[in-house]
NUTOR-487470 format. One record per atom (N, C-alpha, C): residue in one letter; x, y, z. Coordinates in steps of 0.05 Angstrom, whole numbers, plus 5000, padded with zeros to 4 digits. Layout:
// NUTOR-487470
aXYZ...
This chain:
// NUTOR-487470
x138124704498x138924464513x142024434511x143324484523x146824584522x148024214537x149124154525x151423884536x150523794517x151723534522x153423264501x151223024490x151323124469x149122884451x150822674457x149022394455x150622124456x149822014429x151121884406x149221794386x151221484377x149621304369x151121074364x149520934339x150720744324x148220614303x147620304319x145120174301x143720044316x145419704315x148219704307x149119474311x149419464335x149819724361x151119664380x148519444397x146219424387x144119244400x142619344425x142219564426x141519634453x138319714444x136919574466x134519604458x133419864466x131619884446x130920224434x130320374460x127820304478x127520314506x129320354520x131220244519x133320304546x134520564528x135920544504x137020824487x134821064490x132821004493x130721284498x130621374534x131721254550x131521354566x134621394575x136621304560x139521484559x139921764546x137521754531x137922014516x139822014490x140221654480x141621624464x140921614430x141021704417x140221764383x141321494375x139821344347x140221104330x139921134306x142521124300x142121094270x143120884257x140020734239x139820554229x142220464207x143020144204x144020094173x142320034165x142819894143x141419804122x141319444118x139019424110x138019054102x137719054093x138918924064x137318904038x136218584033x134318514025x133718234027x131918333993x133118153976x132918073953x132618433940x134518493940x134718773928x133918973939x131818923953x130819163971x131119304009x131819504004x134019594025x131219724040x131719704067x130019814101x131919854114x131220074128x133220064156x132219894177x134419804188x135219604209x133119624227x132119844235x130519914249x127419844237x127219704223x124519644207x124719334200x126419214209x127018944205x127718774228x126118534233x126118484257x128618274257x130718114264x132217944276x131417574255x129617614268x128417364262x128717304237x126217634220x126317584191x128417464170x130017644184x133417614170x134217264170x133017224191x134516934201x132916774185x131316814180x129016664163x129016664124x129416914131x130416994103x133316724086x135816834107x138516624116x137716464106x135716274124x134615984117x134015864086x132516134074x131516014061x132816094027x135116184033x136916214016x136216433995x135116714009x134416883994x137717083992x137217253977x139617353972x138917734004x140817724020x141317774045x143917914043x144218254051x145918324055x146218664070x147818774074x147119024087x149219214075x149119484087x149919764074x150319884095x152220084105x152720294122x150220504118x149320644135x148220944131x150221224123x148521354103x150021484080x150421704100x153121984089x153922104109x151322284106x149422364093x147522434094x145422414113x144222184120x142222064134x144522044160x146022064167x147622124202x147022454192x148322574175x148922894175x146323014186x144322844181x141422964194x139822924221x140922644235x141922604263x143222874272x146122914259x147423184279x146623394274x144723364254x144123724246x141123734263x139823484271x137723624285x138323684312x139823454337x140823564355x142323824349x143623824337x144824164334x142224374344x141424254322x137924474324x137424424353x137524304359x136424194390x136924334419x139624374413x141424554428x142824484440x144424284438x146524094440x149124274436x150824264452x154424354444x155524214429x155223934436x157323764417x156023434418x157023344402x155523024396x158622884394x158422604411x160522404410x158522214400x160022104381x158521894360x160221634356x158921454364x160721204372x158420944347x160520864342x160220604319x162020344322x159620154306x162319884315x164819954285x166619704301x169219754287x169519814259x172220024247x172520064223x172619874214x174119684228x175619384211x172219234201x170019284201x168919174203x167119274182x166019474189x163819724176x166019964166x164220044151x165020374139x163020574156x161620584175x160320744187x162020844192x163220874208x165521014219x165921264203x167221144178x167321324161x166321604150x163221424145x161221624142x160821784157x161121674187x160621934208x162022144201x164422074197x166922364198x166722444179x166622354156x164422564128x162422694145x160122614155x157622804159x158523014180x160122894205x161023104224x162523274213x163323334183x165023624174x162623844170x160123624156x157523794157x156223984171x157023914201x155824054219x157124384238x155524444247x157824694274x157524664286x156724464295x157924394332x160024184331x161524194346x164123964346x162323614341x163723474341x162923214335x165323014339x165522904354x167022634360x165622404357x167722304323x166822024325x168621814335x167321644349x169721424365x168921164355x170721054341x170720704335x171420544356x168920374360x168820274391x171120044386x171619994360x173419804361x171919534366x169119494357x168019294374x165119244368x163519094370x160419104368x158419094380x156319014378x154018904387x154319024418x153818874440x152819074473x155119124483x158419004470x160619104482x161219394472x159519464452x159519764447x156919854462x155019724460x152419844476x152319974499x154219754515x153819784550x156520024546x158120114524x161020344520x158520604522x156920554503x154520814499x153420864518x151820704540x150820804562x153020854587x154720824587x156120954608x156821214593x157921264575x158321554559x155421704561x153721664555x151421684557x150321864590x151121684603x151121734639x153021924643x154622014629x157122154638x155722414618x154922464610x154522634582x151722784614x150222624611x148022654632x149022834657x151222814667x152222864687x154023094686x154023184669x155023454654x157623454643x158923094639x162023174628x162823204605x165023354595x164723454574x165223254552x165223404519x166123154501x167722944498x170023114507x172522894510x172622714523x171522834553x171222604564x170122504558x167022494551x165522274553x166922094532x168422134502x169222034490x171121784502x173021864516x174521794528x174021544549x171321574557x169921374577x168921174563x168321244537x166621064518x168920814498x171320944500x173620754491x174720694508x174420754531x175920564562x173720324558x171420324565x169520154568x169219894540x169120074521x169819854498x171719774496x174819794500x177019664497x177419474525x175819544543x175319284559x173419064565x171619084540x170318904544x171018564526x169118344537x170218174524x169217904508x168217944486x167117834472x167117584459x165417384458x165817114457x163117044434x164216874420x160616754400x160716514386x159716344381x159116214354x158416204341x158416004314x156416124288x156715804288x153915744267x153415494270x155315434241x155715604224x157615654205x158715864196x161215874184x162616174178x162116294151x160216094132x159016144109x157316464114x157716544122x155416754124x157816994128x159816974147x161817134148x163117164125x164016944112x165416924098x164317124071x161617054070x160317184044x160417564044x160217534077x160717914078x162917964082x165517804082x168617904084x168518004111x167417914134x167718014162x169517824182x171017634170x171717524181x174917494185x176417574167x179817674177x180517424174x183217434203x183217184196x182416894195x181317034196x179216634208x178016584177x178616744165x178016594136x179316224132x181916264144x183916114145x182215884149x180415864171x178515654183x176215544162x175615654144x173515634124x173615414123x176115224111x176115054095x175414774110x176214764132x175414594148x174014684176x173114884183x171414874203x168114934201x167714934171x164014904163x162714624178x165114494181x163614264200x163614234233x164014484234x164614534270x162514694275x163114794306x161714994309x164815164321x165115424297x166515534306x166415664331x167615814353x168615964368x170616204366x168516494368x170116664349x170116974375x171717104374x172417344395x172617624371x172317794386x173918054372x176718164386x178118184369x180318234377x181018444366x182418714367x183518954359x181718964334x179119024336x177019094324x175818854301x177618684296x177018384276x176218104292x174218054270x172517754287x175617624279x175817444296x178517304299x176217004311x179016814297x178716574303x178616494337x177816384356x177816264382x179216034388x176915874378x177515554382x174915454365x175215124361x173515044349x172314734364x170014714360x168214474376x166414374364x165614164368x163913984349x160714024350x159614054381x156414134379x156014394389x153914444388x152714684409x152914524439x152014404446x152514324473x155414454474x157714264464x159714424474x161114684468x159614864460x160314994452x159515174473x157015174485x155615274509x157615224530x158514964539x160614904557x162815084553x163515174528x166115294533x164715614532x163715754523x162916004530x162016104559x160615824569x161315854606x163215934608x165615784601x168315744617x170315954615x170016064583x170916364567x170516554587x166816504593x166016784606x167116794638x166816454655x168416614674x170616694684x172116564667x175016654663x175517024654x173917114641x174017364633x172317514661x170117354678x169217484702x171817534719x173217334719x175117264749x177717484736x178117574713x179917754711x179418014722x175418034714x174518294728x174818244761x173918044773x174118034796x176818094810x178918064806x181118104809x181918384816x180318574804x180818844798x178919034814x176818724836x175318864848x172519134832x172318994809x170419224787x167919094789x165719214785x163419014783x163319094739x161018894740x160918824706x158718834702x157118804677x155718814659x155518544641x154018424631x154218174617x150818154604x152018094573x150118044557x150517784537x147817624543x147817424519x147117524503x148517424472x146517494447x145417224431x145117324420x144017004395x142117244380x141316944357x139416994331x138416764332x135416844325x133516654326x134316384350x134816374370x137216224387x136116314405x133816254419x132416444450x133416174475x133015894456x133415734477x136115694488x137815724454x140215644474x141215884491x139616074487x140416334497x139916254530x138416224533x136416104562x138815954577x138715724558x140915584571x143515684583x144515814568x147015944569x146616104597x144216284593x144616414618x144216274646x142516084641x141515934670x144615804678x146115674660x148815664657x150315764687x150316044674x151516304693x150516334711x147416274715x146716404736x147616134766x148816014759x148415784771x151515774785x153415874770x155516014782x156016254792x154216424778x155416794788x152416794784x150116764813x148216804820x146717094824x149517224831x149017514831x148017664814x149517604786x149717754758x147017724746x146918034739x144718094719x145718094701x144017924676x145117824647x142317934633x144018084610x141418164592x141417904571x139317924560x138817754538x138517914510x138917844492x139818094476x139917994443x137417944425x137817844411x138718024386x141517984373x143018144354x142218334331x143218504328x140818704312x140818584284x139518654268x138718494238x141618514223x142718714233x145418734203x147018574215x147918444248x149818344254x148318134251x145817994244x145417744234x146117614222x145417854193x145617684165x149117684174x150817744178x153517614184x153617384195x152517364216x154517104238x151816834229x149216954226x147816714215x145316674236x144216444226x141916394242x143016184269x141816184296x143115914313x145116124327x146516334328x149716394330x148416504360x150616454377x150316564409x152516674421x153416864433x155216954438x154717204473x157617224477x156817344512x159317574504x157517784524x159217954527x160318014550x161817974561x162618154593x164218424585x162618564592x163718934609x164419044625x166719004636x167619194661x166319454661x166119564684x164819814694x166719974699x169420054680x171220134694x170720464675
């Protein structure tokens, strides 16, 4: 089978179904909930969120360069030329890392690319690389297509608190916010690969109001450019406000297909239980 493996881990959120019919590989992190570690892929969203609640001890782990080195060594086997391997940000995770340890393991080339980014603004980066890989282009490129697409996408969320960030050091500078915004509902973006501070607001109601307003402001930049887009809600344990959010949108940009997209278990135990967040993706 000669062309371009696509392979990504399962923070980027893309549900397994749609990644099986990209032809895209997943490799799991890790959830440890009271000492004992599963891959991500064995733990559902909710649990985690439930877990959160109830003040069990909640945390996660990269996958070792080992368990990827066996991802590229079976496509190798497979008959693959080369694998582009895309992860969310260094600033964030050590996957990254690990990839480029395991890709010395292998003989077929291996490009790993730091999407710079997470959850479906790396997802929707994987399926267009993915499509391009499909279509016979080569590594670089597809590499290349997969950090165009993630460095334009644009990411928006809240957390009903930053206690949860704070405890995994994922939060940069918005640490700054700790001290007085546990009583808000933060408003938080990624920026050059770090959750960065937004803005801050008092309920979920408005907090919904302004992630409308985030998102179509980040539409009407795409519109400008004449591109069509891609757009995903996420949340945890959060289906309603998720609902809301999108009926939201649909009510302005009637056209748009919006996935619903609830966050994979390791980007839970971070941002928390309640947390909702939108992605828009240019198609560029």
């Amino acid at each position: 089978m000669a062309g371009v493996a696509v392979v990504t881990d399962s923070t980027s959120s893309l549900d397994p179904a749609a990644a099986a019919r990209a032809d895209v590989s997943i490799i799991p992190l890790q959830v440890v909930v009271d000492d004992i570690s599963r891959p991500e892929s064995e733990v559902w969203p909710r649990d985690v969120a439930g877990a959160l609640r109830a003040g069990r001890q909640v945390s996660t782990s990269r996958p070792t360069p080992e368990v990827i080195g066996n991802t590229y060594a079976e496509l190798a086997a497979a008959g693959y030329d080369a694998i582009v391997s895309v992860h969310l940000s260094s600033k964030i995770s050590g996957t990254c890392g690990a990839a480029q340890v395991a890709a010395a393991s292998v003989g077929i080339p291996i490009i790993v690319v730091d999407s710079m980014t997470l959850a479906m603004a790396a997802g929707f980066a994987v399926l267009k690389g993915a499509a391009m890989a499909r279509s016979g282009a080569a590594a670089q490129e597809v590499a290349a297509s997969v950090r165009r697409r993630a460095a334009a996408a644009t990411t928006y969320f809240y957390v009903d608190s930053l206690e949860y960030l704070r405890r995994g050091g994922r939060i940069g500078t918005a640490a700054a916010m700790v001290g007085s915004a546990l009583a808000v509902k933060p408003l938080l973006t990624v920026t050059e690969g770090e959750i960065r501070p937004c803005e801050r607001v008092r309920t979920e109601s408005k907090a919904l109001t302004r992630l409308e307003e985030l998102s179509l402001e980040a539409l009407a930049r795409v519109a400008d450019r004449n591109g069509a887009v891609d757009i995903a809600v996420h949340h945890l344990d959060n289906t309603e406000g998720a609902r809301r959010l999108v009926k939201r949108l649909n009510r302005r940009i009637p056209a748009a297909e919006i996935v619903i997209s609830e966050v994979s278990a390791v980007l839970g135990v971070h941002v928390g239980p309640g947390t909702l967040g939108i992605v828009v993706s240019p198609r560029v």
